[in-house]
C-alpha positions in Angstrom: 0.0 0.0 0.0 1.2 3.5 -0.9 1.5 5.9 1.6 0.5 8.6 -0.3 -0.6 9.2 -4.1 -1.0 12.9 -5.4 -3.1 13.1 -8.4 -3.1 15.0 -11.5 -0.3 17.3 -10.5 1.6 18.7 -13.2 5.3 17.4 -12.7 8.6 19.2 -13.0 10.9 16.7 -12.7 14.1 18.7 -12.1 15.9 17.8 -15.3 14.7 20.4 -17.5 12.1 18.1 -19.8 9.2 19.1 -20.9 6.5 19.1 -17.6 4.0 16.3 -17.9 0.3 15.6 -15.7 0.6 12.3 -13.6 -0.1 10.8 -10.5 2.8 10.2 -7.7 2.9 7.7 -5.2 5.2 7.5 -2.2 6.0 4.8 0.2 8.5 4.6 2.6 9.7 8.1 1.8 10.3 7.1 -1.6 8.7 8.3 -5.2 7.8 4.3 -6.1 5.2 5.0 -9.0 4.7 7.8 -11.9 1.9 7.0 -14.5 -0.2 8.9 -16.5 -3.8 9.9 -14.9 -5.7 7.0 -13.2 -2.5 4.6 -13.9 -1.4 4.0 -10.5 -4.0 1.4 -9.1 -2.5 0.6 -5.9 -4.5 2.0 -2.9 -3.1 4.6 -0.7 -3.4 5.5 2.8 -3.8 9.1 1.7 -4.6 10.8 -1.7 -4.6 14.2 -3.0 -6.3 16.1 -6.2 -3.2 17.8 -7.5 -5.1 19.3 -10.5 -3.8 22.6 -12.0 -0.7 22.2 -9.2 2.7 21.9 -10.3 5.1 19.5 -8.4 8.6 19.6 -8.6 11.5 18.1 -6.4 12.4 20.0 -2.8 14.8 22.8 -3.7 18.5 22.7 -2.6 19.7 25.6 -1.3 23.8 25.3 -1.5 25.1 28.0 0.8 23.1 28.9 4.2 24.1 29.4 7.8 21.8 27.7 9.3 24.3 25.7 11.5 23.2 27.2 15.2 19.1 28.3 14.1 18.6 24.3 13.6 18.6 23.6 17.6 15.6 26.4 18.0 14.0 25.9 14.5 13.9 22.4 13.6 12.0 23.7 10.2 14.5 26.3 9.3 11.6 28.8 8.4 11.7 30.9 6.5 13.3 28.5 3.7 11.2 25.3 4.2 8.1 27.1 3.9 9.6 28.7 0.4 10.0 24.9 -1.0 13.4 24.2 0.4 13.9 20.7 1.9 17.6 20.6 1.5 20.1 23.1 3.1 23.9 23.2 3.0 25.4 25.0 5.8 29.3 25.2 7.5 29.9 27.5 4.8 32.4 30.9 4.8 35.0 29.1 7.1 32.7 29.3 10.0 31.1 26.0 12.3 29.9 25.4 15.8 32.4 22.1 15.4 35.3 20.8 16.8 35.4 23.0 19.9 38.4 21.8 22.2 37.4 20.2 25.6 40.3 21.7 26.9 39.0 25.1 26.5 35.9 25.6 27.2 36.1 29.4 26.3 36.2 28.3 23.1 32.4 27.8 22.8 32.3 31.7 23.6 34.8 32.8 21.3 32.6 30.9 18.5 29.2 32.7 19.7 30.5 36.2 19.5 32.7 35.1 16.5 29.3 34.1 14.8 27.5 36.7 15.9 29.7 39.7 14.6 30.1 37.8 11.3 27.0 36.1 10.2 24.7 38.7 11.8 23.7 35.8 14.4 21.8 37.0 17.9 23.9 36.1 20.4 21.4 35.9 22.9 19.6 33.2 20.5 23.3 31.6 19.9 23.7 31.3 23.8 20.0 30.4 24.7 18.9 28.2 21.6 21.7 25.9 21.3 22.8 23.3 23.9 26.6 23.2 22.9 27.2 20.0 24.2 29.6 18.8 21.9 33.6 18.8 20.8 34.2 16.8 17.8 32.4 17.6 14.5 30.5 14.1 14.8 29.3 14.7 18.0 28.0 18.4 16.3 25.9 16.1 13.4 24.4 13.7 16.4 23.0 16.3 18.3 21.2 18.0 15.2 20.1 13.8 14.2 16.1 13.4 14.5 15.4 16.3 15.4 15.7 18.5 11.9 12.6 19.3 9.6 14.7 19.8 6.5 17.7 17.6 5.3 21.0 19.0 6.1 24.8 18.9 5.5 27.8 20.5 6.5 31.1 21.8 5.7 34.0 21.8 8.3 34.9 25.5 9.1 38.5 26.3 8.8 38.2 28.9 11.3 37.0 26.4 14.0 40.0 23.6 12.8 42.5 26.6 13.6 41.0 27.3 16.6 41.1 23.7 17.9 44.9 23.3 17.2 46.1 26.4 17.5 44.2 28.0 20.3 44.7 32.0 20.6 47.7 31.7 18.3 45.0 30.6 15.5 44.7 35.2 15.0 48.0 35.9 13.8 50.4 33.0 13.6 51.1 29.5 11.5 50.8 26.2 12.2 53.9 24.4 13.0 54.0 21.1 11.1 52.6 19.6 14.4 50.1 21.7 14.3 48.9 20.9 10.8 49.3 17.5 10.8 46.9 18.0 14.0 44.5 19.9 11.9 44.3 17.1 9.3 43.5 14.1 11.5 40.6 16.5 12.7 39.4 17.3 9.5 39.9 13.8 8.2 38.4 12.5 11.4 35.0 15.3 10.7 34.7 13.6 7.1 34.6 10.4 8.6 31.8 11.4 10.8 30.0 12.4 7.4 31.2 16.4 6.9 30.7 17.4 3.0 34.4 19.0 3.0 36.3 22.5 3.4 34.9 25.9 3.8 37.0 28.5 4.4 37.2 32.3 4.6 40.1 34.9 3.3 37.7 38.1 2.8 38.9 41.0 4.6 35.3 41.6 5.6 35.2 39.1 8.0 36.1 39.6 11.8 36.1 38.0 15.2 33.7 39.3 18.0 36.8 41.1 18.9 37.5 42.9 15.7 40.0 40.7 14.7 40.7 38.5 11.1 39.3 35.5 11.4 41.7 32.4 12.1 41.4 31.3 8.5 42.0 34.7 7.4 45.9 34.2 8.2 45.9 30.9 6.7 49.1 30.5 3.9 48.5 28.5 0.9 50.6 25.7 1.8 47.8 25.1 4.8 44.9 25.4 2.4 46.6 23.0 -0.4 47.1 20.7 2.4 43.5 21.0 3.7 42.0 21.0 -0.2 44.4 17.6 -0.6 42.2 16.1 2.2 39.3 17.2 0.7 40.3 14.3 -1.8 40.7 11.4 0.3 36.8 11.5 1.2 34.3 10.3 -0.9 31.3 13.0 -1.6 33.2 15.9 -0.7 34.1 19.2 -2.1 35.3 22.8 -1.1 33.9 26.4 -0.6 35.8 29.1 -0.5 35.6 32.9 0.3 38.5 35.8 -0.7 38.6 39.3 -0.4 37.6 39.5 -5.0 34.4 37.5 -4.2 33.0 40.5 -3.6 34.2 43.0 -6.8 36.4 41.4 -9.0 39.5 38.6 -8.0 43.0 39.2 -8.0 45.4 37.1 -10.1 46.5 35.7 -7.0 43.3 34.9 -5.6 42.3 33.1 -8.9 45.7 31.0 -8.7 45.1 30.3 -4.9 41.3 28.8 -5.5 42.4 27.1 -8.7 44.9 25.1 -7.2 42.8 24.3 -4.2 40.2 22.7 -6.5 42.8 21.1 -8.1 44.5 20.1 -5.7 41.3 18.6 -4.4 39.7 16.9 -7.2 36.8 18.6 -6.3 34.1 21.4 -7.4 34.9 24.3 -5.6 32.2 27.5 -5.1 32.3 30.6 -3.7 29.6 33.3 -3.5 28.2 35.9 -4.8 28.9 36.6 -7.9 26.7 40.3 -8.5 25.5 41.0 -11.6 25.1 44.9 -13.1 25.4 45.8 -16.1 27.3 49.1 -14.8 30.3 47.0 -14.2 30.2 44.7 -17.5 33.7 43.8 -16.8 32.9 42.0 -13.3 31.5 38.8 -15.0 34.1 37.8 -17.3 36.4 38.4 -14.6 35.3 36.5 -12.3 34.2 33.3 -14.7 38.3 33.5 -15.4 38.8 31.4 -12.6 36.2 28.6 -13.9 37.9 28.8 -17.0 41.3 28.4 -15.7 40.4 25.7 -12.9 39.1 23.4 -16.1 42.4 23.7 -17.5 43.9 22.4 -14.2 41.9 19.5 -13.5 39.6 21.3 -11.2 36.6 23.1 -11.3 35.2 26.3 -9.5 31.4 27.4 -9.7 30.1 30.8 -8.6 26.8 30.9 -7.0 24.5 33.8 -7.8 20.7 35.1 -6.7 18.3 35.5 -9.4 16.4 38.0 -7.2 17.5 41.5 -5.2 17.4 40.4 -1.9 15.7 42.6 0.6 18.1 44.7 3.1 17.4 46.7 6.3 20.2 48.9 7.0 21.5 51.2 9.7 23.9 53.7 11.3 23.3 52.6 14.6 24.3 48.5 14.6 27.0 46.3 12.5 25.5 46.4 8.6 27.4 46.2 5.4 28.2 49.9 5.5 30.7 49.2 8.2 33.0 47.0 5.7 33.6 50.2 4.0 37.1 51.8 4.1 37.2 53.8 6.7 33.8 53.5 7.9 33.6 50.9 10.1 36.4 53.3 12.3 33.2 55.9 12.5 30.7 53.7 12.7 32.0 52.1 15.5 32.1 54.6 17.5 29.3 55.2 21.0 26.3 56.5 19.3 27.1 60.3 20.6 30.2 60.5 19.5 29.2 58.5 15.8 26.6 61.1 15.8 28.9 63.9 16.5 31.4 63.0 13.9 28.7 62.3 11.4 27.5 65.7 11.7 30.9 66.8 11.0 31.0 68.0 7.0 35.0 67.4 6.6 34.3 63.7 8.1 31.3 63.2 5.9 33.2 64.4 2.7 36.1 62.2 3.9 33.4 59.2 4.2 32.2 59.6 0.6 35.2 59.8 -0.8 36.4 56.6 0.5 32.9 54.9 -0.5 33.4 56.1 -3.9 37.0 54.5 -4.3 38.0 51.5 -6.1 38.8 50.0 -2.6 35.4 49.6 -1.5 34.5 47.1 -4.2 30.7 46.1 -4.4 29.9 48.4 -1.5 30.0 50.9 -3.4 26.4 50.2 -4.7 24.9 51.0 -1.1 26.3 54.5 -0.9 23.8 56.2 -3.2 22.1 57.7 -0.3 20.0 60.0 -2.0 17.9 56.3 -3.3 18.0 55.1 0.3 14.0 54.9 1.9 13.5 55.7 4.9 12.0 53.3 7.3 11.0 52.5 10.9 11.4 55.9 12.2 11.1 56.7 16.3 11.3 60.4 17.0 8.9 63.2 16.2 11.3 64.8 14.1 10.9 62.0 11.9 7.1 61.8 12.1 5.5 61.4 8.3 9.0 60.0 6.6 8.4 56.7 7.2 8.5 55.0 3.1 9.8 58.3 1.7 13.3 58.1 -0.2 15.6 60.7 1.2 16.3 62.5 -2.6 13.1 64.0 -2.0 13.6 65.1 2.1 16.9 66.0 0.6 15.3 69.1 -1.9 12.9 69.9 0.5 15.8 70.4 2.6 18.4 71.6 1.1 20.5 69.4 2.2 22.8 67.3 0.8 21.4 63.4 0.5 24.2 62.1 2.7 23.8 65.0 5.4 20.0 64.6 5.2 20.2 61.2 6.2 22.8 61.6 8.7 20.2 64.0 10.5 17.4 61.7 10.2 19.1 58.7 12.0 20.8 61.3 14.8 17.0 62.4 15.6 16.1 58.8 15.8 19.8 58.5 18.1 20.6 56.0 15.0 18.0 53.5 15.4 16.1 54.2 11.8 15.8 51.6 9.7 16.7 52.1 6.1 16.3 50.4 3.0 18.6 51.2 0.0 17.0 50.9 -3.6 19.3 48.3 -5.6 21.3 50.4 -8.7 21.1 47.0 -10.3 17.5 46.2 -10.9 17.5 47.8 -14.6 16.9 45.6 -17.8 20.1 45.6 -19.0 21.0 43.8 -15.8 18.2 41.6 -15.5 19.2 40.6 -19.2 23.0 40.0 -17.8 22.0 37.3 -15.5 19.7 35.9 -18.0 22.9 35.2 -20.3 25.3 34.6 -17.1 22.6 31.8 -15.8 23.4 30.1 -18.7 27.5 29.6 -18.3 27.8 26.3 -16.8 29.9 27.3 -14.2 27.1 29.9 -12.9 24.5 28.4 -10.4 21.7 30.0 -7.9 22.4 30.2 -4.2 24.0 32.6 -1.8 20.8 33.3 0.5 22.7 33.4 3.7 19.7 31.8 4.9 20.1 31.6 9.1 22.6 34.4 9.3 22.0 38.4 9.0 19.0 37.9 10.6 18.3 41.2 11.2 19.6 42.7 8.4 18.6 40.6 4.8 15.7 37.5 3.6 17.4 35.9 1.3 15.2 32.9 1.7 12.8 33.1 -0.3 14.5 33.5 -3.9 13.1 30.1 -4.7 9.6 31.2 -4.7 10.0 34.4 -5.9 12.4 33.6 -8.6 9.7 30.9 -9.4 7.0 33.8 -9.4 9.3 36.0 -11.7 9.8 33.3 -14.1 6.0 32.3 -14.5 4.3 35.7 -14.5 7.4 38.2 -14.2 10.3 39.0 -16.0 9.9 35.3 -17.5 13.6 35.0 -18.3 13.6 31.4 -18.1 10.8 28.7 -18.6 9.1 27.2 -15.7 11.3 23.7 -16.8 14.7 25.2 -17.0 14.0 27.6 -13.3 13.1 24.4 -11.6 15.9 22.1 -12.6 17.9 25.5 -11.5 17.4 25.5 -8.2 16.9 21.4 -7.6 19.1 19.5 -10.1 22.0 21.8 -10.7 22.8 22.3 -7.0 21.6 18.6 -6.3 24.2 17.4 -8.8 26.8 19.7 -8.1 26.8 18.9 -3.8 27.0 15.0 -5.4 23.2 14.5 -3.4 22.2 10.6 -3.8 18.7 10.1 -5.4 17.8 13.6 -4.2 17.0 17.0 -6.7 14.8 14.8 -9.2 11.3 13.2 -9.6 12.2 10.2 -10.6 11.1 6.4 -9.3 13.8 5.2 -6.5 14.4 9.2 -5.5 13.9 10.3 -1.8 10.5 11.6 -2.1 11.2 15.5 -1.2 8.7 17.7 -2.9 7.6 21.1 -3.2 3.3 21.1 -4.7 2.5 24.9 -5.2 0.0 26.8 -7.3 1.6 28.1 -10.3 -0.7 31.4 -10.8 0.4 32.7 -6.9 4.0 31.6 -5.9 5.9 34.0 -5.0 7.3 35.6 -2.1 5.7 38.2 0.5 7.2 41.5 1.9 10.2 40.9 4.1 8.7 41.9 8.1 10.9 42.3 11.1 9.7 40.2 13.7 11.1 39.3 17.4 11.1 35.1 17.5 14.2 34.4 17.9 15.4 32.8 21.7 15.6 35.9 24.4 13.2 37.6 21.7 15.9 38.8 19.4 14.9 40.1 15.3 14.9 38.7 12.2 13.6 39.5 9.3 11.0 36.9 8.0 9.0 36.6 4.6 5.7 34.1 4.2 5.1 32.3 0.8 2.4 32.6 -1.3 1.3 29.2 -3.5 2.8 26.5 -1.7 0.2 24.3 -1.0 2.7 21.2 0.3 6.3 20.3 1.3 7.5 16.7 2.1 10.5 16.0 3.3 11.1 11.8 2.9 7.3 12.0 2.0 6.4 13.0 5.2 4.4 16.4 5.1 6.0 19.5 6.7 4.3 22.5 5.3 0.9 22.2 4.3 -0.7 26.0 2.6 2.7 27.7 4.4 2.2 26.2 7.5 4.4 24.1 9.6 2.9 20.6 10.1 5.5 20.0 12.9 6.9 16.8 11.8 10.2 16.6 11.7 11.7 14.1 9.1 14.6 15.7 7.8 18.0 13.9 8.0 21.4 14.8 8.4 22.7 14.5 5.0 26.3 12.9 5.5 29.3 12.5 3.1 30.2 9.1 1.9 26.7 7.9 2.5 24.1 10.7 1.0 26.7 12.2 -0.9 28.7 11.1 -4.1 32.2 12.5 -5.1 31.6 14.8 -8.0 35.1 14.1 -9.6 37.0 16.9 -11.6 39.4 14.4 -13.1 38.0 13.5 -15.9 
């Protein structure tokens, strides 16, 4: 007996064919019959009219943080209720695994590590998780049964360095003790079923005391010796993070990441590669590293969003405009003296100069202030601005843009939520990713789901981008947009039977109603453990997710089972081999 047959749904199947109507059946959290209409006769606990619905595999989403969120949110909301019933997290270097039993410290170092650079509460970091572990298996077995969603993870580099190295990780280098150290740990954390190697170079990212992370002082002889590791597991790979990620690489950078994929045997990916057609020279620039990794036996894939993701921004906490040049010094500062130095024209016009420099890479895009809008507000000054854009407060003014909205957020003592308006959401960028999509080193991801909390809602680009491509933009064909964001990332993370519908294939499946997917308004609410923010978005059109054909969101809301496994290397994973 099946446990479930959905009828008449209008299947997707992840590869990119044509869609088809049939009937589905599942049993024992496995797709075990497709037929046309009426041709699956075996009875079935449960049934469904799928009629007019589309159903397509669960979507993969190949770079999230939700490594810590998964011991308070089993369902790892908002992605599962987007469609999502595979996430890969241990990404950018960072993990809650191995911490050293010898210093227990450590645990503390990691929470205000994780909370300075993913955006993570650390109230919620030290309330919602139980950190009872040390070793990188023992991190997988607490997270085992209790998960909504499948999951893997990567073995941060960060935490490795930590382990071995203790304070010295900031600063110094691995004796050859030391790394031979590291690798038995990372070789023992792929045996225990870790997907591989993430690790961080970007100058962007700091410790919860201002300092590089461990990684961050990592020479290549330690990363080719890591990435050489990565080879001796089967089902493993590498993801990677330098400073270029962000604008455009340096040769150096390109050499470093080829010859760790190389070095590997593995795919390697790093994110995220923006798209705008005011910098036509960034793509080609970045896809040289693809190009140069297939010549040396390796292969690198950059992961991109097919939507703008939604931002709130701020002068008064930690947001993108800190990683600035010179801005984070101001920024930093005790909000009297930030706004006291703001106010300051000479500091201002220092400030925009420095935003406007080749040094400040993508972040350049956020510093048209005059485009910003204004948001939660909480003075009377500011009564009446709330969703105005500050070009307009600006003329009434007579200010300049950047002044303006330096005296808006000091009435407010910094606490005014803005939202910048992307530069890059013109047609001749939107037709730039269209064509960059199609290079077959290019694939969607990059939400960030589970860090940022406050800040960004990545989330939800599978249902949006979904929404776009059905009655949008339409840049791609429903067909070609699912396989995107099931297949490719299924196929490239190596996932066994997973990222298809196909007879044999775990039975994870998103149902939703093609004329209303999409994604709602990103909303600040307070949910998090000791009541901290996030910023959350509800879907629109899913009508069903299963996870291992169990049913975890049924019309957007969470069922409370909690099927999902923890996706291990070796066993769900298959090596995805760059030697020929």
């Amino acid at each position: 007996m099946l446990d479930h047959l959905i009828k008449g749904a209008t299947v997707a199947d992840g590869t990119g064919a044509p869609s088809y109507v049939a009937d589905v059946g599942i049993r024992d959290g496995r797709i075990v019959a497709i037929a046309e209409p009426g041709g699956v006769t075996e009875p079935a606990r449960s049934t469904e009219d799928a009629t007019g619905l589309v159903l397509a595999p669960g979507f993969v989403d190949p770079h999230t943080h939700y490594d810590a969120q998964l011991f308070w949110d089993p369902y790892a909301t908002p992605s599962m209720n987007h469609g999502v019933t595979t996430v890969a997290g241990g990404n950018c270097g960072f993990t809650l695994a191995p911490l050293n039993p010898d210093r227990p410290g450590d645990a503390d170092y990691t929470r205000r590590m994780m909370s300075r650079v993913e955006g993570m509460s650390l109230v919620a970091l030290e309330q919602g998780a139980p950190w009872n572990w040390h070793g990188f298996g023992e991190y997988l077995d607490a997270l085992e049964g209790r998960i909504a969603v499948n999951a893997g993870f990567m073995v941060g580099h960060c935490a490795l360095r930590r382990h071995v190295m203790g304070e010295d990780a900031i600063g110094g280098q691995p004796s050859p003790a030391q790394l031979a150290e590291m690798l038995r740990l990372f070789h023992e954390a792929m045996d225990a079923g870790a997907w591989g190697l993430s690790t961080t170079q970007s100058s962007t990212h700091s410790d919860g005391d201002g300092q590089p992370v461990a990684s961050r002082h990592a020479e290549p002889r330690e990363l080719l010796a890591l990435s050489r590791a990565v080879g001796d597991h089967e089902g493993t790979q590498i993801e990677a993070i330098v400073a270029g990620c962000l604008d455009q690489f340096a040769d150096e950078e390109i050499e470093l990441l080829v010859d760790m994929s190389a070095a590997a045997g593995r795919p390697l990916n790093w994110n995220v590669l923006t798209i705008d057609a005011a910098v036509p020279e960034r793509v080609p620039r970045q896809l040289q590293a693809s190009e140069r990794a297939r010549k040396a036996g390796g292969r690198i894939v950059a992961l991109t969003m097919p939507i703008l993701t939604p931002m709130n921004m701020s002068l008064g906490t930690f947001c993108a405009l800190n990683l600035i040049p010179g801005w984070g010094d101001i920024l930093g500062l005790p909000i009297p003296e930030r706004i006291a130095k703001l106010r300051d024209p000479a500091v201002r016009e220092e400030m925009l100069r420095r935003a406007g420099s080749p040094e400040a890479g993508v972040f350049r895009r956020l510093t048209h202030f005059g485009r910003y809008v204004i948001g939660d507000t909480y003075s009377a000054a500011n009564a009446g601005l709330t969703g105005r854009v500050v070009r307009d407060i600006a003329a009434e003014r007579g200010q300049e843009a950047f002044h303006c909205l330096v005296e808006i957020c000091a009435a407010d003592e910094m606490r005014t939520v803005l939202w910048p308006m992307p530069t890059d959401n013109d047609p001749a960028s939107w037709e730039l990713r269209r064509q960059t999509w199609e290079h077959e080193d290019v694939m969607l991801g990059g939400s960030d789901a589970g860090a940022h909390l406050d800040r960004m809602c990545g989330a939800p680009y599978t249902t949006r981008f979904i929404g776009d491509c059905l009655r949008g933009r339409k840049l791609v064909g429903l067909e070609r947009a699912v396989r995107m964001l099931t297949d490719d990332p299924a196929r490239l993370l190596g996932l066994r039977e997973r990222g298809r519908i196909a007879e044999g294939y775990h039975a994870d499946l998103v149902l939703f109603d093609p004329d209303r997917i999409d994604a709602g308004q990103a909303r600040l609410v307070h949910d998090l453990p000791g009541e901290s923010p996030r910023l959350d978005s509800r879907a629109t059109g899913i009508v069903s997710v299963r996870v291992g054909g169990t049913e975890t969101i049924r019309d957007d809301e969470i069922t409370g089972a909690v099927p999902g496994r923890v996706l291990r290397s070796g066993r769900d994973t298959e090596t995805v081999s760059t030697r020929g």
